[in-house]
Every structure is written in structure tokens, then in C-alpha cells.
mmCIF file of the N, C-alpha and C atoms, coordinates in Angstrom:
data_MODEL
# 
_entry.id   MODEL 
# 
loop_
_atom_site.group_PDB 
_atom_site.id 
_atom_site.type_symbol 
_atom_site.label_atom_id 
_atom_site.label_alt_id 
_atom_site.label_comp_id 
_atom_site.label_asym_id 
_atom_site.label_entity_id 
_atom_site.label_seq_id 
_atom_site.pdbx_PDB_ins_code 
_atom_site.Cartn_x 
_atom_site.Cartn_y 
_atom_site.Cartn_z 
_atom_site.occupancy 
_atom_site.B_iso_or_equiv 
_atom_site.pdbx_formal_charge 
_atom_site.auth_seq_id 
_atom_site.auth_comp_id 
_atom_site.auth_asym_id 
_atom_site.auth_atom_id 
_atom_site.pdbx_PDB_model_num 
ATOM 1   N N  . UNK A 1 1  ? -109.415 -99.211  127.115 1.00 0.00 ? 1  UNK A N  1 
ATOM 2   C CA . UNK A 1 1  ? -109.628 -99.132  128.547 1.00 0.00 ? 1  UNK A CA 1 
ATOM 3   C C  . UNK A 1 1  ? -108.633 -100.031 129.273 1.00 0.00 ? 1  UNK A C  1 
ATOM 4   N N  . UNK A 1 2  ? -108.907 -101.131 128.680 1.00 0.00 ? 2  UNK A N  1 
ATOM 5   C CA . UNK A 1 2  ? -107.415 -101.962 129.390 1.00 0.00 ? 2  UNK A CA 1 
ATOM 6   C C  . UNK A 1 2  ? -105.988 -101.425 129.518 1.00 0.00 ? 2  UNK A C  1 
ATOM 7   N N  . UNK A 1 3  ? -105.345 -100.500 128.107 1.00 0.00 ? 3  UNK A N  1 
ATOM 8   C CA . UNK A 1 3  ? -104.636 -99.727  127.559 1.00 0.00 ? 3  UNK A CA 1 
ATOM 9   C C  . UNK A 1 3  ? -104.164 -99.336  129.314 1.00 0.00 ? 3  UNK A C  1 
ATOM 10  N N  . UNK A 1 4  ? -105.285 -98.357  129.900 1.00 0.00 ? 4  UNK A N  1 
ATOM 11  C CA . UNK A 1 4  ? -105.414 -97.454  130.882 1.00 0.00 ? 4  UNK A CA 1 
ATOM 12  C C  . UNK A 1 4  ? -104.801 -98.237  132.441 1.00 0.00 ? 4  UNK A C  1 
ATOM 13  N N  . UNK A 1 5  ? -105.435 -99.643  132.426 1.00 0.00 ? 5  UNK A N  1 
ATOM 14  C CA . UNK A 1 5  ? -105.094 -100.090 133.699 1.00 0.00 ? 5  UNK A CA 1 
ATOM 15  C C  . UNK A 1 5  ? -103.168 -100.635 133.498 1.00 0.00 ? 5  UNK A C  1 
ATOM 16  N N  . UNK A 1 6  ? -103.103 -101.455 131.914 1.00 0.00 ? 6  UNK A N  1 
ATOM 17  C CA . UNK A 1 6  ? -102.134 -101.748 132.134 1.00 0.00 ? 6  UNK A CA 1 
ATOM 18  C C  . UNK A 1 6  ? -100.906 -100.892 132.263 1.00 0.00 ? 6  UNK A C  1 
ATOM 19  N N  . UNK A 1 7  ? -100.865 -99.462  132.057 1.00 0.00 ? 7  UNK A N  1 
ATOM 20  C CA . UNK A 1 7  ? -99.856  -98.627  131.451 1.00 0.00 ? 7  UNK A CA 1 
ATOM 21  C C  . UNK A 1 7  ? -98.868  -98.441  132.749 1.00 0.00 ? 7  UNK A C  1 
ATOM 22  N N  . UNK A 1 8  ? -99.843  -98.154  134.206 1.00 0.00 ? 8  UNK A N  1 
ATOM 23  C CA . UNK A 1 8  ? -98.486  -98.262  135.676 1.00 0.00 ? 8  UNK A CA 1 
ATOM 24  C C  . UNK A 1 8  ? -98.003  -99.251  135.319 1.00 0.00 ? 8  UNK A C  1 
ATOM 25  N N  . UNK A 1 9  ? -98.638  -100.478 135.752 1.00 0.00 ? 9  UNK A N  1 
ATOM 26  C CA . UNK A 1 9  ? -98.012  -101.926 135.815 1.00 0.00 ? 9  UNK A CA 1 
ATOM 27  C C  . UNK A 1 9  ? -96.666  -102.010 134.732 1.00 0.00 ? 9  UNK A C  1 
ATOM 28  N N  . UNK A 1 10 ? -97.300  -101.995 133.576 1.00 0.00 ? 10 UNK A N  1 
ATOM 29  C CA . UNK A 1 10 ? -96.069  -101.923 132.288 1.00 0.00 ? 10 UNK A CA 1 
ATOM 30  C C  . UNK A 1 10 ? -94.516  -100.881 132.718 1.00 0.00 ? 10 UNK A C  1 
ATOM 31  N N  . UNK A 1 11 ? -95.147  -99.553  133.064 1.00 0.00 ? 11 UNK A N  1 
ATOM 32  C CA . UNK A 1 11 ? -94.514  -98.507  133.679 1.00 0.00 ? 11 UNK A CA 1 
ATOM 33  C C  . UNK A 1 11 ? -93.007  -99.216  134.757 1.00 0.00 ? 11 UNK A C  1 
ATOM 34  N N  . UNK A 1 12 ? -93.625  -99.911  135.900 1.00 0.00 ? 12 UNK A N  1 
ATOM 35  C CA . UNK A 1 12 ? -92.946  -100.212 136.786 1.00 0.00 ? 12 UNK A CA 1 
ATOM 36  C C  . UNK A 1 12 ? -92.080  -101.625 136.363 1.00 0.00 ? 12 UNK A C  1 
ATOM 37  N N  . UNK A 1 13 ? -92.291  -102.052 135.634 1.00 0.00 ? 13 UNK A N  1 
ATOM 38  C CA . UNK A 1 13 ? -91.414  -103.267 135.335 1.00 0.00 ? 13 UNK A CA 1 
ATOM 39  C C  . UNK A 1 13 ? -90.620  -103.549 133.509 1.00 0.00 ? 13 UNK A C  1 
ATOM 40  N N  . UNK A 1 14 ? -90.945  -102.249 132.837 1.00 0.00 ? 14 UNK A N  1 
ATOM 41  C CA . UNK A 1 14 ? -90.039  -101.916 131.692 1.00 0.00 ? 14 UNK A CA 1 
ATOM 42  C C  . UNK A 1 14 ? -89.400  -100.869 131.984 1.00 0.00 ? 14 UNK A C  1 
ATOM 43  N N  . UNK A 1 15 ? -88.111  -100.979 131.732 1.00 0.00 ? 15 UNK A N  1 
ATOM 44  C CA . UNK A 1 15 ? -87.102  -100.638 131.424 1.00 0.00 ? 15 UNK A CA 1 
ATOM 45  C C  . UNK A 1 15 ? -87.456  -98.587  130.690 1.00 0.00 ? 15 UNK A C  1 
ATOM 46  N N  . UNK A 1 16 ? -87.803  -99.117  129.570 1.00 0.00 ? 16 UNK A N  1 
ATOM 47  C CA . UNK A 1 16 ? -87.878  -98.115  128.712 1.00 0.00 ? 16 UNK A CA 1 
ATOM 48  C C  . UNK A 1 16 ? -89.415  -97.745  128.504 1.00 0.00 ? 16 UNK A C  1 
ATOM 49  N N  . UNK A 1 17 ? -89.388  -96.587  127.724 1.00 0.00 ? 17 UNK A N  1 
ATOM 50  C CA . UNK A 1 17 ? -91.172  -95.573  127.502 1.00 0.00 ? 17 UNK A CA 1 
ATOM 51  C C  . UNK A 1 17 ? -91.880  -96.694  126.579 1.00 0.00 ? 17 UNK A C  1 
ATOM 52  N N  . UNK A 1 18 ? -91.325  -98.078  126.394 1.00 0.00 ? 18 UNK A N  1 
ATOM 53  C CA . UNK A 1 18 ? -92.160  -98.526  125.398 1.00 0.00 ? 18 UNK A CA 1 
ATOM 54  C C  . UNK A 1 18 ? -93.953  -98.529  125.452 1.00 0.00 ? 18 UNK A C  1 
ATOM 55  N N  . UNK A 1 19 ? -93.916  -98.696  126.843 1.00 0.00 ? 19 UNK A N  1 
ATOM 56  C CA . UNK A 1 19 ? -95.558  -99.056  127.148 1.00 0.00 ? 19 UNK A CA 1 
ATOM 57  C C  . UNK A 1 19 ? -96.197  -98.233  126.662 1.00 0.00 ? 19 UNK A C  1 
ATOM 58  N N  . UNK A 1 20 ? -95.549  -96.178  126.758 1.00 0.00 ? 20 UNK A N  1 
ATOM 59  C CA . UNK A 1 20 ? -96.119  -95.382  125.973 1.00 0.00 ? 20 UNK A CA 1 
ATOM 60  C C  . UNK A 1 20 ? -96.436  -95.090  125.272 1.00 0.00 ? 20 UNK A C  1 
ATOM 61  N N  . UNK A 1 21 ? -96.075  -95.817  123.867 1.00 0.00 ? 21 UNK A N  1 
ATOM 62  C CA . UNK A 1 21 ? -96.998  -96.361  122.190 1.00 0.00 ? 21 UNK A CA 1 
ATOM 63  C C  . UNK A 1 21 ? -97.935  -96.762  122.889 1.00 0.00 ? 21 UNK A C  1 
ATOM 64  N N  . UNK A 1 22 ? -98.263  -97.972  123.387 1.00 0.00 ? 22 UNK A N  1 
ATOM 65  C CA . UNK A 1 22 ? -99.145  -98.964  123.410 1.00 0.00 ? 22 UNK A CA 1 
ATOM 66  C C  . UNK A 1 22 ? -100.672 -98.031  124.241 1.00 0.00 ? 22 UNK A C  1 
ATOM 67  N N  . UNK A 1 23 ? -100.018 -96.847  124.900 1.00 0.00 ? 23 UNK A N  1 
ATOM 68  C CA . UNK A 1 23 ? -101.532 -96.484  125.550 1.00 0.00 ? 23 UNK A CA 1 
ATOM 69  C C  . UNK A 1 23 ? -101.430 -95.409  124.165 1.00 0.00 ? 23 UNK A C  1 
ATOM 70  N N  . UNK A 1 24 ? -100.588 -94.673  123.493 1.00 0.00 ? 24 UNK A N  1 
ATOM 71  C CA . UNK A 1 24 ? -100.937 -93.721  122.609 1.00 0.00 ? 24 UNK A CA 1 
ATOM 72  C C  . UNK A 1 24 ? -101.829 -93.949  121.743 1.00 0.00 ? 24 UNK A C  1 
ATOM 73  N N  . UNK A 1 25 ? -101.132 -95.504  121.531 1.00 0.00 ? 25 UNK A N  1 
ATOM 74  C CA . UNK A 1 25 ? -102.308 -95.951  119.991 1.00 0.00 ? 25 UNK A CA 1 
ATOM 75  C C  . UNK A 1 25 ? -103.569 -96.596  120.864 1.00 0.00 ? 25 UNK A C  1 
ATOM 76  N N  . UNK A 1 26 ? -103.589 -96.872  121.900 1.00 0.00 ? 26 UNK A N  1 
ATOM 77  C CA . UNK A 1 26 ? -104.788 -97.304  122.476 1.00 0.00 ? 26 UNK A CA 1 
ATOM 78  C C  . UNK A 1 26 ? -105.868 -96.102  122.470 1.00 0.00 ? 26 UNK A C  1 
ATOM 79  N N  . UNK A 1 27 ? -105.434 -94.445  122.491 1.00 0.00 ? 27 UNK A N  1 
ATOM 80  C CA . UNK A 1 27 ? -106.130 -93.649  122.832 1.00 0.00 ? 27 UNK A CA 1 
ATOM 81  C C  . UNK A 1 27 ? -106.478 -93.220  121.361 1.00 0.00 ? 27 UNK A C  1 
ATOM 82  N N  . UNK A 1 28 ? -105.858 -93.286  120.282 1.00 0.00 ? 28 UNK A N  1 
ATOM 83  C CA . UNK A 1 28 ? -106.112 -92.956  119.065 1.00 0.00 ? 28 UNK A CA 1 
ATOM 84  C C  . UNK A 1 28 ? -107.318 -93.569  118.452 1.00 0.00 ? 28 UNK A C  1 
ATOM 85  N N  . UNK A 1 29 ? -106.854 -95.240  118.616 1.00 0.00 ? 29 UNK A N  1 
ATOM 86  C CA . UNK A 1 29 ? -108.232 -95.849  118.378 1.00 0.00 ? 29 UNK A CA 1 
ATOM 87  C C  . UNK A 1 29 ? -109.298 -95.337  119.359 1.00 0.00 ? 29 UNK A C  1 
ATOM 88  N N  . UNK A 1 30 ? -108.964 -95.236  120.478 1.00 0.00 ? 30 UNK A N  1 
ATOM 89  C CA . UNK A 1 30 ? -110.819 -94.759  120.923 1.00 0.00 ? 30 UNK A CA 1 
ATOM 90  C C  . UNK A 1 30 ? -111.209 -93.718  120.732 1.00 0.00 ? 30 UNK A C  1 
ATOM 91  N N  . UNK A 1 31 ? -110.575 -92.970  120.114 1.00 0.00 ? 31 UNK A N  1 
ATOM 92  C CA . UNK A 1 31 ? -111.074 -91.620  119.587 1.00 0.00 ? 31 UNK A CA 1 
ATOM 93  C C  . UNK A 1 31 ? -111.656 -91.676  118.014 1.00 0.00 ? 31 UNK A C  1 
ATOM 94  N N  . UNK A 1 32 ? -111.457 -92.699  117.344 1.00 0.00 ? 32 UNK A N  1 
ATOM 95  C CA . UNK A 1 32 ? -111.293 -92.959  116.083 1.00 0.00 ? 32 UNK A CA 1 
ATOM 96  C C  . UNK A 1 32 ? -112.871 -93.336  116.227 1.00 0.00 ? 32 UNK A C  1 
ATOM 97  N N  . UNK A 1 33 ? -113.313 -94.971  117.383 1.00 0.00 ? 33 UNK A N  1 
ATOM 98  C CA . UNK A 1 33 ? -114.238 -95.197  117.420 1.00 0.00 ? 33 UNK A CA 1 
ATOM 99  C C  . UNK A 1 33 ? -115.079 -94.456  117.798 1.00 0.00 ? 33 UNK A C  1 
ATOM 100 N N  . UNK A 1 34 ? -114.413 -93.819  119.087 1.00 0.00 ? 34 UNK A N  1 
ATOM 101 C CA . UNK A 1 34 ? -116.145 -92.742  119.133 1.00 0.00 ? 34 UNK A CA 1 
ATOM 102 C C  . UNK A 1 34 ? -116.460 -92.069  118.651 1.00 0.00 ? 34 UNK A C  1 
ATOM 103 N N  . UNK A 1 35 ? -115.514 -91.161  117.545 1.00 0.00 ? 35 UNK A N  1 
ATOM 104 C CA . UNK A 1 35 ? -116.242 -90.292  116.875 1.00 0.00 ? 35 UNK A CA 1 
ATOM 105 C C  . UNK A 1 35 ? -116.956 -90.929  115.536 1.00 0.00 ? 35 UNK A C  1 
ATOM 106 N N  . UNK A 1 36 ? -116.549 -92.078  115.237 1.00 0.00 ? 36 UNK A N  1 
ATOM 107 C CA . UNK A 1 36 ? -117.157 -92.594  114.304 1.00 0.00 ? 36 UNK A CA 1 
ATOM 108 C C  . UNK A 1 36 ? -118.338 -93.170  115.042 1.00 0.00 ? 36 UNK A C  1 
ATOM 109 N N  . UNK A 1 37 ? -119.060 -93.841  115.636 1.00 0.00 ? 37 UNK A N  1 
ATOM 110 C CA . UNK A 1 37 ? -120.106 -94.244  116.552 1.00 0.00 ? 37 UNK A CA 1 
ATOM 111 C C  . UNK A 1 37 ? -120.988 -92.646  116.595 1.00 0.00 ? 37 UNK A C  1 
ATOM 112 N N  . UNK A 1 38 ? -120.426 -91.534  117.021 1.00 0.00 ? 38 UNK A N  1 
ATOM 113 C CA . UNK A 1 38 ? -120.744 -90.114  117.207 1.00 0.00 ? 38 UNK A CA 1 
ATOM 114 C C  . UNK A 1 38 ? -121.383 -89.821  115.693 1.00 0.00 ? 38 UNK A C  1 
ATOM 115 N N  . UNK A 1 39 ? -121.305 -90.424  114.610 1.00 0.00 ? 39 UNK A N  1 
ATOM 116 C CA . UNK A 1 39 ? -120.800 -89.581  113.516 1.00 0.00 ? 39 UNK A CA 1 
ATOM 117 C C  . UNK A 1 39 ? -121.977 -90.245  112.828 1.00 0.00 ? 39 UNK A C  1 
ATOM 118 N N  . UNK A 1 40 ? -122.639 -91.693  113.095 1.00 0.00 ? 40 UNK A N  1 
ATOM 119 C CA . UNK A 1 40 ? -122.912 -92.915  112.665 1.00 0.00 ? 40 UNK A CA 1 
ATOM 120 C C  . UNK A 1 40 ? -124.692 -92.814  113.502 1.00 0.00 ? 40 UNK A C  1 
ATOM 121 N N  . UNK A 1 41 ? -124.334 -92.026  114.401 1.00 0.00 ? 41 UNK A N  1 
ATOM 122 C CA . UNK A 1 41 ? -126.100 -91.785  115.203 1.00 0.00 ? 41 UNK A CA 1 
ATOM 123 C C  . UNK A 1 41 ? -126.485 -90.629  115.361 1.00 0.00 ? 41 UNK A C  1 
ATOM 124 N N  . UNK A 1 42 ? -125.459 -89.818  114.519 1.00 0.00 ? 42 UNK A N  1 
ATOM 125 C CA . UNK A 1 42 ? -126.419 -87.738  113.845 1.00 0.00 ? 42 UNK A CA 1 
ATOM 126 C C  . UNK A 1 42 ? -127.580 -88.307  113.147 1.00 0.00 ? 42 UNK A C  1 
ATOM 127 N N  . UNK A 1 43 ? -128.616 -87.766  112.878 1.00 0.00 ? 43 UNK A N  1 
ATOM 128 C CA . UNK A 1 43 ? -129.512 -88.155  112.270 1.00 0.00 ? 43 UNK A CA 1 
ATOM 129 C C  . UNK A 1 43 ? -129.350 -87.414  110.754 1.00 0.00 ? 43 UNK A C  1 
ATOM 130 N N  . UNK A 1 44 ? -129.809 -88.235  110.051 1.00 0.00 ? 44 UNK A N  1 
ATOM 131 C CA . UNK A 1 44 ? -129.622 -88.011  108.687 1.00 0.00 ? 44 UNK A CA 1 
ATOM 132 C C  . UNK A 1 44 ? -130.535 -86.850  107.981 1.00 0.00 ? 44 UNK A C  1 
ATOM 133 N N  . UNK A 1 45 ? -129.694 -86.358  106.646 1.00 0.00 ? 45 UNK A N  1 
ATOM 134 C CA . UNK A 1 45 ? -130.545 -84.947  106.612 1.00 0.00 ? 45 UNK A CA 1 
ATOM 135 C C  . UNK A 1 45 ? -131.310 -85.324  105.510 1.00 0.00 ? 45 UNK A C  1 
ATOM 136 N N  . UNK A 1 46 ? -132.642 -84.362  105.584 1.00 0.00 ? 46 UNK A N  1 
ATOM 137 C CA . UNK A 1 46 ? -133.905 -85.211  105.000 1.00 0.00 ? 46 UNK A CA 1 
ATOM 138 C C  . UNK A 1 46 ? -133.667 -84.026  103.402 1.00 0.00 ? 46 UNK A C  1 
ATOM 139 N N  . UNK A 1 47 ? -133.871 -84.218  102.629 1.00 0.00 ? 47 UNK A N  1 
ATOM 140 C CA . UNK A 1 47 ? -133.997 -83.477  101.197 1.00 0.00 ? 47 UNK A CA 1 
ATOM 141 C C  . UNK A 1 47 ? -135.284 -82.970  100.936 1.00 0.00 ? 47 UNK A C  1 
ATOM 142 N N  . UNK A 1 48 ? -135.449 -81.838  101.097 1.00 0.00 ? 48 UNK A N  1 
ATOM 143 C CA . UNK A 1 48 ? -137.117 -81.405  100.332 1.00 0.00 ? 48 UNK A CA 1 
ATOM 144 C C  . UNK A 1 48 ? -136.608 -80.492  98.929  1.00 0.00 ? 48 UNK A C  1 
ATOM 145 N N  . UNK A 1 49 ? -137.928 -81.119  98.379  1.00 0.00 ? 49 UNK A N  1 
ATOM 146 C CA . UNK A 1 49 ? -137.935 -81.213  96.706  1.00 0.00 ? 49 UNK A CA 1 
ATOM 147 C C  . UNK A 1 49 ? -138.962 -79.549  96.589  1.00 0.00 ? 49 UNK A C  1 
# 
């Protein structure tokens, strides 16, 4: 989320696309976490015998 505010700011005072890694991998990880968080509160499947 920070990723998000800093990326103009970064934008307007570098030179080059570097800032654009820094939100790419910012967005990778939060996709990483939420689907794992997503993935982590499915409810578990019950086995009948």
C-alpha cells in the first residue's frame, strides 16, 4: 500500500522507470499474501468413512 502512495512521488523526481520494480514487486507480494490468507480461511474438507 505504501508501494501505491510512493510510486508519483518516486515518478517525479527519478530520472529513470526504476520506481516501477519497486510497485511491481510490491503488487506481487500482495497478491501472494492474499491469496494465501484466501487460501488459509476455505474451510477444511471433512472425510466421511
Amino acid at each position: 500500500m505504501l508501494a501505491a502512495f510512493q510510486a508519483p512521488l518516486a515518478a517525479k523526481f527519478v530520472e529513470d522507470a526504476s520506481w516501477l520494480f519497486a510497485v511491481v514487486v510490491a503488487m506481487v507480494v500482495a497478491t501472494v499474501i492474499l491469496a494465501d490468507d484466501a487460501q488459509r480461511r476455505r474451510p477444511e474438507a471433512v472425510e466421511e468413512n
